[in-house]
BAZA-172894 format. One record per residue (C-alpha): residue number from 1; y negated, z, x; residue in one letter. Coordinates in Angstrom, 1 decimal, padded with zeros to 4 digits. Each point is the difference from the previous one (the first is absolute). Layout:
<pts>
num;v;w;u;residu
NUM;Y;Z;X;a
...
</pts>
This chain:
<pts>
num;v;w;u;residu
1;-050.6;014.9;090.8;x
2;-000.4;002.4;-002.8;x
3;-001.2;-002.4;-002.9;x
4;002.8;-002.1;001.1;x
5;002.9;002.5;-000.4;x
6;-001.8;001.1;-003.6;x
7;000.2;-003.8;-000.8;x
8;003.7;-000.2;001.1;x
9;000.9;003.4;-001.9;x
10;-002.0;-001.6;-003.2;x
11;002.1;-003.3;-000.1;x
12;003.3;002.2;000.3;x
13;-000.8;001.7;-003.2;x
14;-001.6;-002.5;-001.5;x
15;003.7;-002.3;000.2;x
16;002.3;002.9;000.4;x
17;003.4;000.2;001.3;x
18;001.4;-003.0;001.4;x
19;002.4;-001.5;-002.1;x
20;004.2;000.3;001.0;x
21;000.0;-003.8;001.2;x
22;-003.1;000.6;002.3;x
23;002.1;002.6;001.6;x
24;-002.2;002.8;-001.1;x
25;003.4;001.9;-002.1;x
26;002.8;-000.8;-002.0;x
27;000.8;-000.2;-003.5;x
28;002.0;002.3;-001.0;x
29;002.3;-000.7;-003.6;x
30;001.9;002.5;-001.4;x
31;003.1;-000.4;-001.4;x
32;001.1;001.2;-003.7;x
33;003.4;000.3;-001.1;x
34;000.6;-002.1;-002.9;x
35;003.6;000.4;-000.1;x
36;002.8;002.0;000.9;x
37;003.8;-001.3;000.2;x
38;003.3;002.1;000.2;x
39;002.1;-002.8;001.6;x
40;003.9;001.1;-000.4;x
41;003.4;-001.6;-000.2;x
42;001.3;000.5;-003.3;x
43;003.8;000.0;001.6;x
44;-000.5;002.5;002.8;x
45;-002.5;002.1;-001.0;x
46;-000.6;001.8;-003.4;x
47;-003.9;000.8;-000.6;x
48;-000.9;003.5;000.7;x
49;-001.7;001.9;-003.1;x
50;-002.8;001.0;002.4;x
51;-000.8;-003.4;000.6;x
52;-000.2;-000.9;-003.9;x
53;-002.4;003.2;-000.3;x
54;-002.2;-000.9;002.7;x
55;-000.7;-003.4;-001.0;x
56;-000.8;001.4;-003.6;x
57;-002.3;002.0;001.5;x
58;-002.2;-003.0;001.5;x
59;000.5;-002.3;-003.1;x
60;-001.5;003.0;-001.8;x
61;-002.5;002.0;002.3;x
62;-001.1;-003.3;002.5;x
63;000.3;-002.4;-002.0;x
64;001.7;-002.1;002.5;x
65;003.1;-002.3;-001.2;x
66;003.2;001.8;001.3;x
67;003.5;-001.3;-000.7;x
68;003.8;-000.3;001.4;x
69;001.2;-003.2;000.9;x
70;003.5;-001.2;000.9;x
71;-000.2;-001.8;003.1;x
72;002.3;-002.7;-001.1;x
73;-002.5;-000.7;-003.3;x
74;-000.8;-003.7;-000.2;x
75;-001.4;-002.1;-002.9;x
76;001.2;-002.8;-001.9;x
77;-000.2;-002.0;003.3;x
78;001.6;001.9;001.8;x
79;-003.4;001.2;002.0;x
80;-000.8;003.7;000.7;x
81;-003.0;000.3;-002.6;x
82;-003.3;-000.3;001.9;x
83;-001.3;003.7;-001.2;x
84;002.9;001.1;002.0;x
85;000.4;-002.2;002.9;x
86;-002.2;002.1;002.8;x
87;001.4;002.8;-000.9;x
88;004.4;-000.8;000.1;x
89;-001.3;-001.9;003.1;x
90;-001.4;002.9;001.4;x
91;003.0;002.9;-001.3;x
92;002.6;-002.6;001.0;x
93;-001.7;000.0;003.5;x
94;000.1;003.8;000.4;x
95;003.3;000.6;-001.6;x
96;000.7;000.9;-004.0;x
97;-001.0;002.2;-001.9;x
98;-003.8;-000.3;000.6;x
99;-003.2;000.8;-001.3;x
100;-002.4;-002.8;000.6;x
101;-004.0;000.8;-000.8;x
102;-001.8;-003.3;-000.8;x
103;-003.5;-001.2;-000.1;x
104;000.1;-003.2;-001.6;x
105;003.0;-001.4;002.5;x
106;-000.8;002.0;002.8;x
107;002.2;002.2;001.1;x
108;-002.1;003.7;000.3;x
109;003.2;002.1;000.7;x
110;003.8;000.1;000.2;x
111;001.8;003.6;-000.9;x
112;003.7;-000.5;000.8;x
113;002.0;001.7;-002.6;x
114;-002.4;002.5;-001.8;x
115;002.2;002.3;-001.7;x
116;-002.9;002.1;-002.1;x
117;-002.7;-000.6;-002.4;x
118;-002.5;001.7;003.0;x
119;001.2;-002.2;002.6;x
120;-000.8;-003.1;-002.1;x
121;-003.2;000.9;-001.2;x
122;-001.1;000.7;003.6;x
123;000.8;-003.1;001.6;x
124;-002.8;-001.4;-002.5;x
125;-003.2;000.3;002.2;x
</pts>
Protein backbone atom coordinates (compact mmCIF):
# COMPACT_ATOMS: atom_id res chain seq x y z
CA UNK A 1 0.00 0.00 0.00
CA UNK A 2 2.74 2.33 0.87
CA UNK A 3 4.82 2.40 -2.50
CA UNK A 4 1.54 2.94 -4.08
CA UNK A 5 0.46 6.14 -2.14
CA UNK A 6 4.37 7.44 -2.65
CA UNK A 7 3.63 6.75 -6.43
CA UNK A 8 0.28 8.62 -6.41
CA UNK A 9 1.78 11.62 -4.20
CA UNK A 10 4.88 11.64 -7.01
CA UNK A 11 2.54 11.98 -10.13
CA UNK A 12 0.63 14.89 -8.21
CA UNK A 13 3.74 16.90 -8.03
CA UNK A 14 5.13 15.84 -10.92
CA UNK A 15 1.73 17.48 -13.09
CA UNK A 16 0.57 19.85 -10.44
CA UNK A 17 -2.58 21.47 -9.85
CA UNK A 18 -5.33 20.57 -11.93
CA UNK A 19 -6.13 23.02 -14.40
CA UNK A 20 -9.58 25.47 -13.92
CA UNK A 21 -11.48 23.34 -16.81
CA UNK A 22 -10.58 20.00 -15.02
CA UNK A 23 -12.41 21.42 -12.13
CA UNK A 24 -9.27 21.55 -10.00
CA UNK A 25 -9.80 25.88 -9.44
CA UNK A 26 -10.74 28.79 -11.20
CA UNK A 27 -9.18 31.43 -13.03
CA UNK A 28 -9.19 34.30 -11.54
CA UNK A 29 -8.79 37.87 -13.89
CA UNK A 30 -8.48 40.97 -12.43
CA UNK A 31 -9.95 43.87 -13.62
CA UNK A 32 -7.92 47.32 -14.27
CA UNK A 33 -9.53 50.52 -14.67
CA UNK A 34 -8.69 51.99 -17.85
CA UNK A 35 -11.04 54.70 -17.77
CA UNK A 36 -13.08 56.81 -15.71
CA UNK A 37 -16.27 58.91 -17.03
CA UNK A 38 -18.20 61.86 -15.23
CA UNK A 39 -21.47 61.32 -17.18
CA UNK A 40 -23.68 64.74 -16.64
CA UNK A 41 -26.47 66.65 -18.34
CA UNK A 42 -25.06 69.81 -19.41
CA UNK A 43 -28.82 71.46 -18.95
CA UNK A 44 -29.57 70.27 -15.44
CA UNK A 45 -26.53 69.87 -13.91
CA UNK A 46 -23.47 72.18 -13.72
CA UNK A 47 -20.05 70.09 -13.09
CA UNK A 48 -18.89 70.35 -9.55
CA UNK A 49 -15.15 71.75 -9.14
CA UNK A 50 -14.43 68.64 -7.01
CA UNK A 51 -15.14 66.47 -9.74
CA UNK A 52 -12.76 68.45 -12.32
CA UNK A 53 -10.01 68.02 -9.46
CA UNK A 54 -10.46 64.54 -8.85
CA UNK A 55 -10.24 63.41 -12.35
CA UNK A 56 -6.97 65.58 -12.67
CA UNK A 57 -5.73 63.74 -10.06
CA UNK A 58 -5.98 60.24 -11.95
CA UNK A 59 -4.94 61.67 -15.38
CA UNK A 60 -1.92 62.83 -13.44
CA UNK A 61 -1.06 60.38 -10.49
CA UNK A 62 -2.81 56.79 -12.28
CA UNK A 63 -2.35 57.42 -15.29
CA UNK A 64 -5.76 56.35 -16.15
CA UNK A 65 -7.90 58.45 -18.91
CA UNK A 66 -10.47 60.46 -16.93
CA UNK A 67 -12.92 62.97 -18.58
CA UNK A 68 -16.60 64.63 -18.45
CA UNK A 69 -18.87 63.76 -20.99
CA UNK A 70 -22.29 65.21 -21.90
CA UNK A 71 -24.59 62.58 -22.04
CA UNK A 72 -26.35 63.90 -25.15
CA UNK A 73 -22.64 63.93 -27.06
CA UNK A 74 -22.94 62.19 -30.43
CA UNK A 75 -20.62 62.20 -33.54
CA UNK A 76 -21.09 63.23 -36.96
CA UNK A 77 -23.59 60.34 -37.16
CA UNK A 78 -25.37 61.02 -34.81
CA UNK A 79 -23.98 57.86 -32.57
CA UNK A 80 -22.83 58.19 -28.92
CA UNK A 81 -18.90 57.74 -29.72
CA UNK A 82 -17.87 54.25 -28.92
CA UNK A 83 -15.15 55.36 -26.10
CA UNK A 84 -18.17 56.49 -24.39
CA UNK A 85 -20.92 54.21 -25.04
CA UNK A 86 -20.60 51.72 -21.77
CA UNK A 87 -20.26 54.28 -19.74
CA UNK A 88 -23.68 57.03 -20.71
CA UNK A 89 -25.32 53.47 -20.93
CA UNK A 90 -24.33 52.73 -17.62
CA UNK A 91 -24.87 56.63 -15.75
CA UNK A 92 -28.07 56.84 -17.85
CA UNK A 93 -29.10 53.58 -16.16
CA UNK A 94 -28.41 54.76 -12.57
CA UNK A 95 -29.54 58.31 -12.95
CA UNK A 96 -27.21 61.52 -13.98
CA UNK A 97 -24.65 62.83 -12.81
CA UNK A 98 -22.46 59.62 -12.64
CA UNK A 99 -19.04 58.50 -12.29
CA UNK A 100 -18.57 55.42 -14.41
CA UNK A 101 -14.97 53.37 -13.81
CA UNK A 102 -14.08 51.44 -16.99
CA UNK A 103 -11.89 48.66 -17.90
CA UNK A 104 -11.85 48.55 -21.51
CA UNK A 105 -15.95 48.62 -21.77
CA UNK A 106 -16.68 47.03 -18.67
CA UNK A 107 -18.25 48.70 -16.36
CA UNK A 108 -15.94 48.38 -12.82
CA UNK A 109 -18.07 50.94 -10.79
CA UNK A 110 -20.96 53.45 -10.88
CA UNK A 111 -20.63 56.60 -8.19
CA UNK A 112 -23.88 58.54 -8.44
CA UNK A 113 -23.14 62.08 -8.25
CA UNK A 114 -19.61 62.41 -6.65
CA UNK A 115 -19.38 65.82 -5.54
CA UNK A 116 -15.35 65.86 -4.41
CA UNK A 117 -12.15 65.24 -5.89
CA UNK A 118 -11.80 62.26 -2.83
CA UNK A 119 -14.94 60.74 -3.73
CA UNK A 120 -13.87 60.36 -7.41
CA UNK A 121 -10.55 59.17 -6.91
CA UNK A 122 -11.91 56.44 -4.60
CA UNK A 123 -14.39 54.80 -6.72
CA UNK A 124 -11.21 53.94 -8.90
CA UNK A 125 -10.21 50.45 -7.46
Amino acid sequence: MRPFVLLALGLILLAGPLPAWHGGGTAVVAKTATAAVYVYEKDSHAVPPGVTVGLNRLNRERQILATLVEADATDGDGEVPDQYRAAVEAAKARGLPALVVLSGSTVLAIVKAPTDADAVVRAVP
